[in-house]
VEXDREN-2710 file (C-alpha; in Angstrom, 1 decimal):
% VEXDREN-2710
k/r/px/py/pz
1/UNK/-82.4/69.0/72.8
2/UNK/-82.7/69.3/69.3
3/UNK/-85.6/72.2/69.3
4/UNK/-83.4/74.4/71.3
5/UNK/-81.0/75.0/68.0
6/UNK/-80.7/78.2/66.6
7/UNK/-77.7/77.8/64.6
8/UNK/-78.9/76.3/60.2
9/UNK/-74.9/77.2/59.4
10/UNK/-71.4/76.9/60.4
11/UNK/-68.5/78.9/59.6
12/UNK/-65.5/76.9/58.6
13/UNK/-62.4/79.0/59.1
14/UNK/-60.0/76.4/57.5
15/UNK/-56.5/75.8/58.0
16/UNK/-55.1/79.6/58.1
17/UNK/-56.5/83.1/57.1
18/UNK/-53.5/84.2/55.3
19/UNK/-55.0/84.8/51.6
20/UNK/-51.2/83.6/49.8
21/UNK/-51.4/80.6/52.6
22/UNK/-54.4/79.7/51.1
23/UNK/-53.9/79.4/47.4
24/UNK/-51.0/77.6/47.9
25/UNK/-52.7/75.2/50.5
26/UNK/-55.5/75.2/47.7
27/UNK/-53.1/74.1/44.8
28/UNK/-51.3/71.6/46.8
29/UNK/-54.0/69.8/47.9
30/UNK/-56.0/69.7/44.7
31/UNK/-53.1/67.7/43.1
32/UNK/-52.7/65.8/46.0
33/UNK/-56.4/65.2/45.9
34/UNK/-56.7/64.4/42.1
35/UNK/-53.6/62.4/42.1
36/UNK/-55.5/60.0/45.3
37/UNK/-58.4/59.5/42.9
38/UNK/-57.1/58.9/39.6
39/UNK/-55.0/56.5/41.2
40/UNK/-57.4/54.9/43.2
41/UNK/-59.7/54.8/40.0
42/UNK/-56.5/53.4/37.9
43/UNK/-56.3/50.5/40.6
44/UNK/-60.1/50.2/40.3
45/UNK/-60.3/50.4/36.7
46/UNK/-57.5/47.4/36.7
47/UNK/-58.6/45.1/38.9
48/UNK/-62.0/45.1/37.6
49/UNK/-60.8/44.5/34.1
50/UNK/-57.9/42.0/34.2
51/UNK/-59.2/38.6/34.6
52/UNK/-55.4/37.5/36.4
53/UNK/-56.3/39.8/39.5
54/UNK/-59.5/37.9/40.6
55/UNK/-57.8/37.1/43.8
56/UNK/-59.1/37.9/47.1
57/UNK/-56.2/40.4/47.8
58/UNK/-57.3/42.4/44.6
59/UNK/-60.8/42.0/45.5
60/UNK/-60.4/43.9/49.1
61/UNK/-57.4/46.1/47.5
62/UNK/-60.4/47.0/44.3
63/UNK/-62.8/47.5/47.4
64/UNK/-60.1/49.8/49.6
65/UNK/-59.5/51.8/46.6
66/UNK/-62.5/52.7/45.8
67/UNK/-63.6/53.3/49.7
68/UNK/-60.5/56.3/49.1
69/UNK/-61.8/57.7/46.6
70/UNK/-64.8/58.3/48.3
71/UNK/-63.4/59.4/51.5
72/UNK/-60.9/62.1/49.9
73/UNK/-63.9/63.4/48.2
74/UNK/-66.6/63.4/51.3
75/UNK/-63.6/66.4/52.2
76/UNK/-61.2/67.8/50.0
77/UNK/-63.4/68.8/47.5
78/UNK/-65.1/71.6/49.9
79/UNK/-61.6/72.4/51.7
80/UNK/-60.2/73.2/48.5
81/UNK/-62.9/75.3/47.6
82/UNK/-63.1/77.2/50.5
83/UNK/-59.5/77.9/50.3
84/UNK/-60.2/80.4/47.2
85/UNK/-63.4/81.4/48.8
86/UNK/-64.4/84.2/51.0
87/UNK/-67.5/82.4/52.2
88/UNK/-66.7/79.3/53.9
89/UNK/-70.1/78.3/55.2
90/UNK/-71.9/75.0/55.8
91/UNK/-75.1/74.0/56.4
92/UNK/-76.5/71.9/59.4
93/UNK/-77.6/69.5/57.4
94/UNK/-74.2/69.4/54.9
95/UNK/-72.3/69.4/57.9
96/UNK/-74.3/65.9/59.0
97/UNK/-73.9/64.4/56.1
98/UNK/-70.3/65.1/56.0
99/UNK/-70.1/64.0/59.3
100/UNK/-71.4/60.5/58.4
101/UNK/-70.0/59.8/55.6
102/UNK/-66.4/60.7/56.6
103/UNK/-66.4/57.9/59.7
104/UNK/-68.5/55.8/57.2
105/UNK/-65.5/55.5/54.3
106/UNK/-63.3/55.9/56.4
107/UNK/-64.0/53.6/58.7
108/UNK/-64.8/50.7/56.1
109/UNK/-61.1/51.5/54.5
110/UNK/-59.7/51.2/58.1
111/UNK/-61.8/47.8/58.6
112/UNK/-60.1/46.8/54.7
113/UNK/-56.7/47.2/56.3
114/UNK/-57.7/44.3/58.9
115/UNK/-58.9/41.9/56.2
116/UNK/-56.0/42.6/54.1
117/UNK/-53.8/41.9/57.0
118/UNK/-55.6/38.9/57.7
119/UNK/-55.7/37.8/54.5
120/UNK/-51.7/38.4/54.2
121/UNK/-51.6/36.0/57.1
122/UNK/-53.3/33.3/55.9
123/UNK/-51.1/33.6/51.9
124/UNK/-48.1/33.2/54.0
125/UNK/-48.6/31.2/56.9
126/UNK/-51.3/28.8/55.8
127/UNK/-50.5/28.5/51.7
128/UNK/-52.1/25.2/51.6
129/UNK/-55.3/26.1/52.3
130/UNK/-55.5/29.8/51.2
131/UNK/-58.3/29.4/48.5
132/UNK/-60.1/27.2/51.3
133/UNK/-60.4/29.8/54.0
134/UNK/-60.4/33.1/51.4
135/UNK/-63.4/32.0/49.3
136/UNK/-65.7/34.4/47.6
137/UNK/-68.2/34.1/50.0
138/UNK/-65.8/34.6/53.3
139/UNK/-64.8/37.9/51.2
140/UNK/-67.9/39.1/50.4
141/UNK/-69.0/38.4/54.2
142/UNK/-66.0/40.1/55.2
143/UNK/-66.4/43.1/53.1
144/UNK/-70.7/43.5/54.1
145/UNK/-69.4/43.1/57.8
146/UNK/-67.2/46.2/57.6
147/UNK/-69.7/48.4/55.8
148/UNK/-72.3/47.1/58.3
149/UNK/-70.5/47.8/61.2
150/UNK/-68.9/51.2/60.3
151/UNK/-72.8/52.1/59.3
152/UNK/-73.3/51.7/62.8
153/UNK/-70.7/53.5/64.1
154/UNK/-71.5/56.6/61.9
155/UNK/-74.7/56.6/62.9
156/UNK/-74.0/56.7/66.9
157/UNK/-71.8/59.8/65.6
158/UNK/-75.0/61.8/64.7
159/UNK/-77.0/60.1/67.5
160/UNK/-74.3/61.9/69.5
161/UNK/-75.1/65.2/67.1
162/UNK/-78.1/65.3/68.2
163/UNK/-77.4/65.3/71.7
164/UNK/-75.6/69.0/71.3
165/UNK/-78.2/72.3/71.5
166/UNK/-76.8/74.9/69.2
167/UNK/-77.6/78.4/70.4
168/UNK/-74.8/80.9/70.0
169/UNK/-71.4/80.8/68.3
170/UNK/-71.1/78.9/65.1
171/UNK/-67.9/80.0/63.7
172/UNK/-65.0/76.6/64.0
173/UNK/-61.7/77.0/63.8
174/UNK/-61.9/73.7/61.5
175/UNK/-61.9/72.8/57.6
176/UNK/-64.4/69.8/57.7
177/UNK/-67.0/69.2/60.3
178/UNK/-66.6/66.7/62.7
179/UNK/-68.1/65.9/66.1
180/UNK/-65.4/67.4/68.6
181/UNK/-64.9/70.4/66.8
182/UNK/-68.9/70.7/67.4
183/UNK/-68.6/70.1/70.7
184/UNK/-66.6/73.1/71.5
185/UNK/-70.0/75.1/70.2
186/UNK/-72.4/73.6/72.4
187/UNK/-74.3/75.4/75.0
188/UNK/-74.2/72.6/77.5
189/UNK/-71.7/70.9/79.1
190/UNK/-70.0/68.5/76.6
191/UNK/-67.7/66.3/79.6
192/UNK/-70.1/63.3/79.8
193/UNK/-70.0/63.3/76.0
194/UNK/-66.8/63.9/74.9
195/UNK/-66.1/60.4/77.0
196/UNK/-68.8/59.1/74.9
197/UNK/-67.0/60.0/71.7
198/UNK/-63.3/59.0/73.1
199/UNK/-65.0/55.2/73.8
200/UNK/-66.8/55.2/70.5
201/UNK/-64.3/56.6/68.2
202/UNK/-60.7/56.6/70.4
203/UNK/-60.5/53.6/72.0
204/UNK/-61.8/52.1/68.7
205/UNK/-58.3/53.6/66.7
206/UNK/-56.4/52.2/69.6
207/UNK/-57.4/49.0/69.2
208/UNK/-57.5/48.5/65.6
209/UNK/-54.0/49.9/65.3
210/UNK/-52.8/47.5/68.1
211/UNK/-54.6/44.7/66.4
212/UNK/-52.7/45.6/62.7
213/UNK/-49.4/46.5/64.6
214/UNK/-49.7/42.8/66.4
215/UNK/-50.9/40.8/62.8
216/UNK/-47.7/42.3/61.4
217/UNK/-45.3/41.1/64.0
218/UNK/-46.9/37.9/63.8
219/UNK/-46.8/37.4/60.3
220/UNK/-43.0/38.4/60.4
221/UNK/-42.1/36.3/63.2
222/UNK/-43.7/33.3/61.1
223/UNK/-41.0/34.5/58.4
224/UNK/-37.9/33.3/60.8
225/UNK/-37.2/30.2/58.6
226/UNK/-37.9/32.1/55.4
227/UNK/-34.7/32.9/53.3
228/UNK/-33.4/36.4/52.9
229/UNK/-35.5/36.6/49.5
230/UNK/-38.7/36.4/51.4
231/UNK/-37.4/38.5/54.3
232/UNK/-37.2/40.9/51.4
233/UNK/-40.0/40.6/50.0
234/UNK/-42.0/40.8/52.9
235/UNK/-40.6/43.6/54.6
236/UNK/-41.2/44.9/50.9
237/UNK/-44.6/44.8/51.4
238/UNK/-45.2/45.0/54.7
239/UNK/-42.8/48.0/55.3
240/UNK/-45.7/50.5/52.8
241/UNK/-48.9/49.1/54.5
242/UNK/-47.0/50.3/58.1
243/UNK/-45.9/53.0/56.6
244/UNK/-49.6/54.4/55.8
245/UNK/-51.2/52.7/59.0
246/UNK/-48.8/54.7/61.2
247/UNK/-49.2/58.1/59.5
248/UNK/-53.1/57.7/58.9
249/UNK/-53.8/56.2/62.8
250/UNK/-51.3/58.6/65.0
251/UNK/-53.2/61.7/64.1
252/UNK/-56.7/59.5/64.6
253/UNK/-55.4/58.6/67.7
254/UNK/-54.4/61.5/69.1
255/UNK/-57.1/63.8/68.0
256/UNK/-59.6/60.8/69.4
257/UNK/-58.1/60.1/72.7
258/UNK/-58.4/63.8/73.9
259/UNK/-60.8/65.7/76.1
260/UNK/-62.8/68.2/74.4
261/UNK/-61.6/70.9/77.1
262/UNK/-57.7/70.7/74.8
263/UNK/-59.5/70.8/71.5
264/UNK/-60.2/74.4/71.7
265/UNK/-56.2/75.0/71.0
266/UNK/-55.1/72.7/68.9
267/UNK/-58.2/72.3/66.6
268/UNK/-56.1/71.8/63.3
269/UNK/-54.0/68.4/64.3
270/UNK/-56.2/65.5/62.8
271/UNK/-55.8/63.6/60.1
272/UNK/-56.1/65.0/56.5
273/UNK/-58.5/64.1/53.9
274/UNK/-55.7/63.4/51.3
275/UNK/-54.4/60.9/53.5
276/UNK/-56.6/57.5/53.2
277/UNK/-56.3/54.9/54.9
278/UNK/-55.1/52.5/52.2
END
């Protein structure tokens, strides 16, 4: 279906077309943006350099850091941009590589969380033998499965791409590219494949938020004898990684778990860039 396109550009509208809106959405999110990479750079820059925070949980926190980094930069850069820009254009092939690399990053940070979770588990409820199970090779292992799989993943999200004829409109109500907001610009009829995409990319945020939602109430309920200095501290901890995992997963879920036919009115509620999954 591929040699039936027409369409080498698409026209991003953003989030509003009021020009004020705009510069103040542009400002906002540029300090929101360079405040999410110099810290995740900071964390980076520290872990790599102290030789006290060779743990496991520093290595996959270094890792998740730097995987945010990326990911606020595969989109914010461009949406800031186009913010102060009349012409808001991107090309087929940007749009694809945007498209990859935004369920690639993202999806290895989301992966992180799970490890990290994991690996909180196993700190607290198995002390003993914490250096036995965490070694450097069960990290590294951990860390190439992620980026393997989520590799994957974004690749079935432009084998799906490819599956969509452009021929007519090209102008999305969007600020980034991604594969429902193409869907409503196909000239075919998207119902068999918007499923596709709601088992390949919804059901997939359903479960991985079930499956962090269900390590955290175990690793709590393991807590019952602790005393109320641990309760504290773990609720400490615990209470920020929820925090982040609900506000970064809700949107995911609910723009995932849609069919295409409600996307064409409520385009703008997904997740933002400047919120990573870490």
């Amino acid at each position: 279906m591929d040699n039936q396109n027409n369409v080498t550009e698409f026209v991003l509208l953003g989030l509003t077309k009021n020009p004020e809106l705009r510069q103040i959405f542009s400002a906002v999110f540029l300090i929101m943006y360079m405040a999410t990479v110099l810290g995740s750079l900071l964390i980076v820059v520290t872990m790599t350099a102290s030789r006290s925070l060779m743990s496991p949980t520093y290595f996959f926190l270094t890792s998740l850091s730097l995987m945010d980094a990326i990911f606020s930069s595969v989109i914010a850069p461009k949406m800031i941009v186009d913010s102060l820009s009349e012409s808001t254009t991107i090309s087929l092939e940007g749009c694809m590589t945007q498209l990859f690399a935004e369920h690639f990053f993202g999806g290895v940070g989301i992966v992180l969380l799970i490890v990290m979770a994991y690996d909180r588990y196993v700190a607290i409820c198995k002390p003993l033998h914490y250096m036995t199970i965490m070694n450097p090779r069960v990290c590294c292992l951990l860390l190439g499965g992620a980026r393997v799989g989520w590799s994957v993943h974004a690749t079935i999200q432009l084998l799906f791409r490819y599956q969509i004829p452009f021929c007519g409109p090209n102008v999305t109500d969007h600020f980034m590219c991604d594969l429902f907001s193409l869907l409503t610009l196909a000239c075919m009829d998207t119902h068999v494949l918007g499923l596709l995409v709601i088992l390949n990319s919804g059901v997939m945020c359903v479960t991985i938020f079930l499956i962090l939602i269900v390590s955290y109430v175990v690793i709590l309920c393991s807590l019952k004898s602790c005393t109320s200095e641990g309760w504290s501290k773990a609720l400490s901890t615990y209470g920020s990684h929820l925090m982040v995992v609900v506000l970064f997963f809700v949107p995911c879920v609910f723009l995932y778990m849609r069919p295409v036919a409600t996307y064409l009115t409520r385009q703008r509620l997904c997740p933002l860039p400047l919120l990573p999954p870490c």
